[in-house]
VMD Tcl script that draws the C-alpha trace (Angstrom):
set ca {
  {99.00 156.30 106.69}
  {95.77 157.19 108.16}
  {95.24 159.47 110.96}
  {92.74 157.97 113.46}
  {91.10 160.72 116.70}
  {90.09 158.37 119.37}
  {87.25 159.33 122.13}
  {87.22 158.33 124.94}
  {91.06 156.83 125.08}
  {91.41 156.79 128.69}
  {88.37 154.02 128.53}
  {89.13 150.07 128.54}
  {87.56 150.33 124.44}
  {89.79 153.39 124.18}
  {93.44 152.27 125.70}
  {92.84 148.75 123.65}
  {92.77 151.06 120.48}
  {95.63 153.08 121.33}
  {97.93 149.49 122.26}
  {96.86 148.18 119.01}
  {97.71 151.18 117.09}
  {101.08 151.24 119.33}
  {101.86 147.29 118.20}
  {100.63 147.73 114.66}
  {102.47 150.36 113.61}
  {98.96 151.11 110.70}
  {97.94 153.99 111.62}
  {98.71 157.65 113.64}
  {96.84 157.92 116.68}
  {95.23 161.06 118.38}
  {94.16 159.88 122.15}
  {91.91 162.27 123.50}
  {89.94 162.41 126.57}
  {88.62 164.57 129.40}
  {91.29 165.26 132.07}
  {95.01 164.10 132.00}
  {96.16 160.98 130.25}
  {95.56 157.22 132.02}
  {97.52 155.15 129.52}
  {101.54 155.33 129.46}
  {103.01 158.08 127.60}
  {104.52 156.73 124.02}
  {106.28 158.25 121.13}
  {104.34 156.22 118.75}
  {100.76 158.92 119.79}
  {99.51 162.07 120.49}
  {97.47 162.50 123.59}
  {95.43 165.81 123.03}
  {93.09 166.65 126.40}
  {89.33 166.97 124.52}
  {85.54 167.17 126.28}
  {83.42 166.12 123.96}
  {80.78 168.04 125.55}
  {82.42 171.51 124.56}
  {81.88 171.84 120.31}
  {84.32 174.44 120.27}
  {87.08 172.48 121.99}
  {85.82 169.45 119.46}
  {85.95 171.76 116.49}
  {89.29 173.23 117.36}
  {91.28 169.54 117.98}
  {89.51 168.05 115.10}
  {91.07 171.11 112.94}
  {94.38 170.78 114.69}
  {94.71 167.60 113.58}
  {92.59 166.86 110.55}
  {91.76 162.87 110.83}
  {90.78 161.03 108.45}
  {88.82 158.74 110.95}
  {87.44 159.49 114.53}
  {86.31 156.34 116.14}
  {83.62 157.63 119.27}
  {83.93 155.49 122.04}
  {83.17 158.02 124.81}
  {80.05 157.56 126.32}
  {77.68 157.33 129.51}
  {77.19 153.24 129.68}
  {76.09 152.54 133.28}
  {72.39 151.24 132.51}
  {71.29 152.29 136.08}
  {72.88 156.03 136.04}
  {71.42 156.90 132.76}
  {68.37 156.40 134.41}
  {68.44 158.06 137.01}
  {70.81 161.21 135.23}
  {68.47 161.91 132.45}
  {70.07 165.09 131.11}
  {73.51 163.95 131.81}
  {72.78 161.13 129.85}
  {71.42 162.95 127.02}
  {74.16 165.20 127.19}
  {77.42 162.44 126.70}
  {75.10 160.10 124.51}
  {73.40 162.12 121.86}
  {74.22 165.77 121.98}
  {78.18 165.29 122.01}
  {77.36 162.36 118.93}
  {75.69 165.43 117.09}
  {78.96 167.75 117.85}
  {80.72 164.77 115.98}
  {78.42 164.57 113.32}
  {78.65 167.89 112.65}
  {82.57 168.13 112.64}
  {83.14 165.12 110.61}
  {80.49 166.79 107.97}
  {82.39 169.66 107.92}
  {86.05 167.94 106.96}
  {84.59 164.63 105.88}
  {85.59 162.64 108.43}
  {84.76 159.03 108.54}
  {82.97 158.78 111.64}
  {83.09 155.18 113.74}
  {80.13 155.53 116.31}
  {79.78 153.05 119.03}
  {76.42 151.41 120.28}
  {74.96 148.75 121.43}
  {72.91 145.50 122.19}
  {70.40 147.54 124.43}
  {68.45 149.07 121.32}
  {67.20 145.97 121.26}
  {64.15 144.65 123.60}
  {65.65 141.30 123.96}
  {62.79 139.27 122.69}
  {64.39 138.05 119.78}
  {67.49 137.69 119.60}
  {70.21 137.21 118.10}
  {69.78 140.06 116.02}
  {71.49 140.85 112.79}
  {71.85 144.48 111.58}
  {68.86 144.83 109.72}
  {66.72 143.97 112.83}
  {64.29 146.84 114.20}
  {65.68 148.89 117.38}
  {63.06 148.84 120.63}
  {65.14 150.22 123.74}
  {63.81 149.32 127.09}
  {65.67 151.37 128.86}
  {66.74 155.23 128.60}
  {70.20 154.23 128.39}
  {68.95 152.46 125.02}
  {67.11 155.00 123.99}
  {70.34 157.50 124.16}
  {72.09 155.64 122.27}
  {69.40 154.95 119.44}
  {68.87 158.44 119.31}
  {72.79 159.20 118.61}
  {72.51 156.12 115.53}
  {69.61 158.16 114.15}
  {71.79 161.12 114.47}
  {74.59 159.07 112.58}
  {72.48 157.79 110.03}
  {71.54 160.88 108.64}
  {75.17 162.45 108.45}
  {76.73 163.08 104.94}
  {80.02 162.03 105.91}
  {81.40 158.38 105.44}
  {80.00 156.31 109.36}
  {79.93 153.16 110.52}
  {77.97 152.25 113.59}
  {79.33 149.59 115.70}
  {77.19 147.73 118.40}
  {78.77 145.45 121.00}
  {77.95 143.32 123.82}
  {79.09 143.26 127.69}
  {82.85 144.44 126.67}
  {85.39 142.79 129.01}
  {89.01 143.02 130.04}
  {92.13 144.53 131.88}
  {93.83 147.55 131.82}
  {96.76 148.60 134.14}
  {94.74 151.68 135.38}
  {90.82 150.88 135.11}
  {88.25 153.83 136.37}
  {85.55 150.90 136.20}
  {85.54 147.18 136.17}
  {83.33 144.82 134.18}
  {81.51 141.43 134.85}
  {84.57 139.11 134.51}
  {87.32 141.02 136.78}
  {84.02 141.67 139.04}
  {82.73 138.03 139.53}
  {86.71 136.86 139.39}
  {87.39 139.44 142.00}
  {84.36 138.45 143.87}
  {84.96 134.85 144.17}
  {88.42 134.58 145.21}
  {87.62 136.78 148.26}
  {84.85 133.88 148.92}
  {81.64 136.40 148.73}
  {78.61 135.10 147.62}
  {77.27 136.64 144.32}
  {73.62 137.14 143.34}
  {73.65 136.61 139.30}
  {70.09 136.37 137.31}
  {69.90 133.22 135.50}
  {67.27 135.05 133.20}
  {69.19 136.57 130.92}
  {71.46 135.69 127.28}
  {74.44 137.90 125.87}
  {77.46 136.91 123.72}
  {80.09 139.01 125.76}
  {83.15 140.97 123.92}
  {86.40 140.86 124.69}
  {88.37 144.49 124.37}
  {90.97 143.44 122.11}
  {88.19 141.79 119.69}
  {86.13 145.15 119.37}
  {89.38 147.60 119.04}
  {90.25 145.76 116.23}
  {86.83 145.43 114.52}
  {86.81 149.58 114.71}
  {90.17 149.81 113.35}
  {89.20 147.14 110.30}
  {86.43 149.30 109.70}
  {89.23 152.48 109.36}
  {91.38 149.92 107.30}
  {88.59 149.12 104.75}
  {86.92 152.15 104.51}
  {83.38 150.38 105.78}
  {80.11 152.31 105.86}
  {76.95 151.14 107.77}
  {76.52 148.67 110.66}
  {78.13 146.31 111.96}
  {77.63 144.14 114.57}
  {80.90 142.97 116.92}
  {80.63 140.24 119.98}
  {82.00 137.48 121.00}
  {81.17 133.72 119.18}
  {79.44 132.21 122.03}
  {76.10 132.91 123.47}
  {75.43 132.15 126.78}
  {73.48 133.36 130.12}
  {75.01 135.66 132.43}
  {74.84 132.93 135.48}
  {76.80 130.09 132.58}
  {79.10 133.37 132.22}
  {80.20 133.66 135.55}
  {80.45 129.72 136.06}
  {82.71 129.64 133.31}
  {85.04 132.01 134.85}
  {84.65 130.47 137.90}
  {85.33 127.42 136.65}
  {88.46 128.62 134.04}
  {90.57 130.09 137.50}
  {89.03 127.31 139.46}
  {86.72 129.57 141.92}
  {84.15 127.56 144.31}
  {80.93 127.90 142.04}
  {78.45 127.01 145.23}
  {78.89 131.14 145.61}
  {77.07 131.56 142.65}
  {73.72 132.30 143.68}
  {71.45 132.21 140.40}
  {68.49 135.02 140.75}
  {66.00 136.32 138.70}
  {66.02 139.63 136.97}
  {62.78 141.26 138.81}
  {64.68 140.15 142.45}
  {67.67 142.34 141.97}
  {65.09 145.42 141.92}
  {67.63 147.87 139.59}
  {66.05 150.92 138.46}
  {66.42 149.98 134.30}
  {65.13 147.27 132.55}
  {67.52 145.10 130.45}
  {66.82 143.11 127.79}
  {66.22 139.15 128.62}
  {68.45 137.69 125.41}
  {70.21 140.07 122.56}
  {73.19 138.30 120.96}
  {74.46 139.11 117.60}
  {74.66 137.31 114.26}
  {78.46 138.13 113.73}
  {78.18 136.80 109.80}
  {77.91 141.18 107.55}
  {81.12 141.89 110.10}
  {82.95 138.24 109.57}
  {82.81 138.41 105.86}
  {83.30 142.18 105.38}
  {85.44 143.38 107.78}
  {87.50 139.74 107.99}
  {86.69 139.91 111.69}
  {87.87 136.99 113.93}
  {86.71 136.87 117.44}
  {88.22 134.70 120.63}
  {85.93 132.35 122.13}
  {84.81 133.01 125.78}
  {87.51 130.66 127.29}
  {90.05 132.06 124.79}
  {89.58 135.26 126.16}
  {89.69 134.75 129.66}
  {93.20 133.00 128.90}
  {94.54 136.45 127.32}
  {92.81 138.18 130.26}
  {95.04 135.90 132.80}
  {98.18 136.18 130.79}
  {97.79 140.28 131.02}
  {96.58 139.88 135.33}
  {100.26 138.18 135.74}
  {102.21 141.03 133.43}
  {100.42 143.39 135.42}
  {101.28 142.03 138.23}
  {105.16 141.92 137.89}
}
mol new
graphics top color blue
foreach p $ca { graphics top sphere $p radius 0.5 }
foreach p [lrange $ca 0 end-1] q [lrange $ca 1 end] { graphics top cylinder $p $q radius 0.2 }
display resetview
């Protein structure tokens, strides 16, 4: 059985992982993140206290435990905070990636790296793997710095670039654009959402499961993971408005330039899902499909 190190597992990515791993029973898990443990203690994993920005505490739990996979999912994602925290940014996105790299050359680790659909400029998309990288924002750039950094390793990696990841954890340090606009509307405040702009958003449970298939068949390269359906991020929030049966005269639709935020995003990414479908056997929910998982997990939470 394969030993997975997870960064990052206090995350929404991160505690999916470690509940799959739980249910599945396919692989030993190695949670590690910075600061005490957010998901419920369990026989069935290790939680091991890690900051990936220290190389010798990396080197020394990557030793202790000698995985045979570490999937990355520990990063600096707010678009807006990367550009305004250059160095912090820098410092999560690329230089702890190159820590990684360098670990998982030295005990030939395969290394899962995760990314995203801001490389892209958003002029043409969907994009399939093999299209060419154009950030427009530094939060983009970051992280096509880190792929370069992954490209070049000489251990086994896959790269794995997502869209707008959604869903619900009992203890959340953020929230995301479904629980946000669902959260929103039921209190009856008015929401500005651009109207200007295409994604193909994720659910949680979809991309833990593509990282772990990639562990599971020993994939190298990159792979792109979304949802199936492509759609604007004003028909987004309409169709979560209109799934719990919110008041949709809320939703304000606004361009991109009004909201005035400090980085650019790209106007429509999307992914062609096809490389990961047929290699990986990856299955993902549909939009509404999601949102019903997301509802049945709000009222077990809620007992």
């Amino acid at each position: 059985m394969k030993t997975i190190l997870v960064t990052g597992s206090n995350g929404l990515l991160g505690q999916k992982i470690t509940e799959n791993i739980i249910s599945k029973k396919q692989f030993i898990l190695i949670a590690t993140s910075k600061g005490a443990n957010r998901f419920l203690p369990h026989p069935e994993y290790i939680y091991e206290p890690m900051d990936i920005l220290d190389p010798e505490n990396v080197k020394a739990v990557v030793e202790k435990y000698k995985p045979d996979a570490i999937i990355h999912t520990a990063a600096m994602t707010n678009v807006d905070t990367c550009e305004a925290n250059k160095e912090q940014a820098y410092a999560l996105n690329v230089t702890a990636v190159q820590t990684l790299v360098s670990v998982c050359e030295e005990w030939q680790v395969q290394l899962i790296h995760l990314s995203t659909d801001f490389v892209f400029d958003g002029a043409a998309g969907p994009y399939d793997e093999l299209a060419a990288t154009n950030p427009l924002s530094y939060y983009g750039e970051t992280k096509v710095q880190a792929e370069e950094l992954v490209k070049k390793a000489s251990c086994p990696w896959v790269i794995v670039r997502t869209i707008l990841v959604y869903g619900i954890l009992a203890d959340m340090s953020r929230s995301n654009i479904v629980l946000w606009a669902k959260g929103a509307l039921e209190k009856g405040e008015p929401i500005n959402i651009v109207n200007d702009q295409w994604r193909m958003p994720t659910l949680a449970e979809d991309l833990a499961e593509a990282c772990l298939l990639a562990v599971a068949k020993n994939a190298r390269g990159i792979y792109h993971v979304s949802g199936k359906d492509m759609m604007s991020i004003v028909e987004l929030v309409k169709r979560v408005a209109a799934y719990f049966n919110l008041d949709t005269s809320l939703i304000r639709e606004v361009s991109s330039e009004s909201l005035n935020q400090t980085a650019r995003r790209p106007k429509k990414t999307g992914f062609i899902l096809d490389k990961t479908i047929v290699d990986l056997d990856y299955q993902p929910h549909g939009f509404e499909e999601g949102i019903a998982l997301l509802e049945q997990q709000i009222a077990e939470l809620a007992k």
